[in-house]
Steps between C-alpha positions, in 0.01 A plus 500: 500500500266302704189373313195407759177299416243498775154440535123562701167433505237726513156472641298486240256751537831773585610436135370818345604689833852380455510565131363880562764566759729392286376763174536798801859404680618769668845676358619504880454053434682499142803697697516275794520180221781668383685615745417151658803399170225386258487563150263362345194359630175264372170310618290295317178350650365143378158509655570593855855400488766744509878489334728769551794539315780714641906614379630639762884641521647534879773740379197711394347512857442822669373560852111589536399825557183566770273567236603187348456303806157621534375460198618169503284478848225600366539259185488197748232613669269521274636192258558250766098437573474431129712168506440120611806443459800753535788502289785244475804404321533223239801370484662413118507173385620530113673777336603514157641810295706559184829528647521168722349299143693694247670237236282180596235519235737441211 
């Protein structure tokens, strides 16, 4: 599994826009995510500042269908105007989990 963070900036006056598109995604847009091998997917928005949060699995990756394709289109089109700045990768720094510190706190 591949966990992603990346983030955007919206205008600000597109922030309500973005958030409504967002409450009426297409089913068409949900399949294309997962056929494009994600599994789970999040954004949070700090102000106009977006994070997305992404697991994605590549044995889990299945070719997109037209309708995908076009729905995924159709997505750009109409959220691409909405950001100052488009999405991009952060890169980790720091990662701790239970497994790589198990036994050190005694």
């Amino acid at each position: 599994m591949k966990i992603q963070l990346r983030v955007a900036e919206l205008h600000p006056e597109q922030i309500e826009r973005y958030e409504q598109l967002h409450r009426e995604i297409p089913r068409a847009n949900l399949e294309g995510i997962y056929r494009a091998g994600v599994g789970k997917m999040q954004i949070f928005r700090h102000g106009n500042l977006l994070v997305m949060y992404t697991e994605e699995n590549e044995a889990s990756v299945q070719p997109p269908t037209p309708e995908t394709e076009a729905a995924g289109q159709r997505w750009r089109t109409l959220t691409e105007p909405l950001f100052s700045q488009p999405w991009a990768d952060v890169p980790l720094i720091f990662a701790l989990d239970s497994e790589s510190f198990e036994g050190r706190l005694e």
